[in-house]
N, C-alpha and C positions, 0 to 999 in steps of 0.2 A: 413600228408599233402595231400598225394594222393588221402584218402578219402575223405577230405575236398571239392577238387576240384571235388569228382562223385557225392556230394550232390546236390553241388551248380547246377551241370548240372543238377543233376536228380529234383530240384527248377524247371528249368526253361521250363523243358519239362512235369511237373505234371499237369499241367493244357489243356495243349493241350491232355495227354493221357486220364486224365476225362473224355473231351469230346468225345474223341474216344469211353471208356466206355461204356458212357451212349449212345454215337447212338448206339451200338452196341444190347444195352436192347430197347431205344424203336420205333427204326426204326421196328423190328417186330412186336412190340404189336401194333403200327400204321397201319401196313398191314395186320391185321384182318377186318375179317367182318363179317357181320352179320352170314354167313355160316360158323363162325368156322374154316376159314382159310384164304388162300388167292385165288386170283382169278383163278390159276393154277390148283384148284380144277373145273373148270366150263370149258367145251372141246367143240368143235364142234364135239369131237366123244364120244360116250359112250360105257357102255359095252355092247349093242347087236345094237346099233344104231346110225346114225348118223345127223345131219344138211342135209349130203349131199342126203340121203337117203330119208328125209325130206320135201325136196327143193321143190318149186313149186306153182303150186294154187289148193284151197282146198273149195268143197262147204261142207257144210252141208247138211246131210241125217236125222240128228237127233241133237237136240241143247235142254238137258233140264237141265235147271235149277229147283234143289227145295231148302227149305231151311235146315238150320243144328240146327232149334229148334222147340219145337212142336207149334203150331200145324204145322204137314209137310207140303208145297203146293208145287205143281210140274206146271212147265210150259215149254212146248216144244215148244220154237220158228216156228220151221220148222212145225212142225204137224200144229200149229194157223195158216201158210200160209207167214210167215215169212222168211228172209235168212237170212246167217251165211255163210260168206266166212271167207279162209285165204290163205294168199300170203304168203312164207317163201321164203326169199334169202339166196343164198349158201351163206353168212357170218354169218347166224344168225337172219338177222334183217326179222322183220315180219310187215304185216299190217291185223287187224281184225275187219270186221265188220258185226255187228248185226244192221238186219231192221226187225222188228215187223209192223207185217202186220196193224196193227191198231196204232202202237204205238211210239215210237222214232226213231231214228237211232242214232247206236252210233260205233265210229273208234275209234281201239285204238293199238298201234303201241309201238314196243322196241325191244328189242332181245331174244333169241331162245340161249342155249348151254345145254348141259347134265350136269350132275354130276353124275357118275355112271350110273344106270338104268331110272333115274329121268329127265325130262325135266325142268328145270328151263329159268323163265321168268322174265325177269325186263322190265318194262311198262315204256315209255317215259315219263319225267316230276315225277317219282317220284324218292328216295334217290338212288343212282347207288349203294349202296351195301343193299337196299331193294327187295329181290328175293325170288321168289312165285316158289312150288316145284309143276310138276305136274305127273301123271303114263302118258304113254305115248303106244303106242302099232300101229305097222305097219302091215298089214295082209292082206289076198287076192293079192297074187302078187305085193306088194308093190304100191296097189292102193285103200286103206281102213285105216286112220289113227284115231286112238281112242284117246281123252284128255281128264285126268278126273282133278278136283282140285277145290282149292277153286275161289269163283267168288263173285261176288254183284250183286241182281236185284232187281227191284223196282217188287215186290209182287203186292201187294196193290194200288198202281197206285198213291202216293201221293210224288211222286220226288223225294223221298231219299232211292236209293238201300240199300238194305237188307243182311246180311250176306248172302252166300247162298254155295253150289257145283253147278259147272256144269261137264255133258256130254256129249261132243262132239264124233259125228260120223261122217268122214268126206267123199268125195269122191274125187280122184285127178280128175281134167281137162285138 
């Protein structure tokens, strides 16, 4: 009889434990992203550096984009007579922009965190677990900051940027 009455309980509570189960499985795999984990992985500090280390406004000394198939073409903003600023807030969030001295201007704004050695960037407006890895490098006294990575520019001059790298060399102000 006694058993009878732990089935009946154990009836009535199977279905709420299911559900227990299963969030159990896929409240994690929902908390993936595209980085192979979750966000805890992405710091305002990293291993040699940080956001706050970071902070500030930044011109360009050197901004060139070439592309990443043959044939190579290189263009350096700054050398054409061009600028390349960047503003970084101690949270992360950044604003950057590129004026081509002949050419367009373009702003473009999101956030700034490490992952390890790596500077990662998610750009306003597109999917918050779409994030772009870049080398990152702080030197001369903490007033000379280097970005290398992938980018997009219009090569050829017909409106639709191009795969491309860029590297930035920056100077603080």
């Amino acid at each position: 009889m006694r058993s009878k009455s732990y089935f009946s309980a154990f009836k009535k509570i199977r279905f709420p434990l299911y559900l227990l189960m299963l969030s159990l499985i896929v409240v994690p795999l929902c908390s993936c992203n595209d980085k192979g984990g979750d966000d805890s992985d992405c710091s305002l500090q990293g291993t040699n550096l940080s956001i706050a280390d970071i902070s500030g406004n930044w011109v360009a000394t050197s901004a060139t984009f070439f592309t990443t198939s043959d044939p190579i073409q290189t263009v350096n903003v700054v050398a054409e007579g061009g600028t390349v600023t960047l503003s970084i807030q101690s949270g992360g969030g950044f604003t950057l922009n590129i004026s081509e001295s002949d050419g367009p201007s373009d702003s473009s704004a999101g956030d700034f965190c490490f992952d390890e050695d790596l500077l990662v960037v998610r750009f306003d407006g597109d999917d918050p677990d779409d994030w772009e890895y870049y080398r990152v490098q702080l030197t001369s006294g903490n007033n000379t900051l280097s970005i290398g990575g992938p980018a997009e520019f219009d090569f050829n001059g017909d409106g639709t940027p191009d795969p491309a790298e860029v590297e930035l060399s920056l100077a603080r102000t």
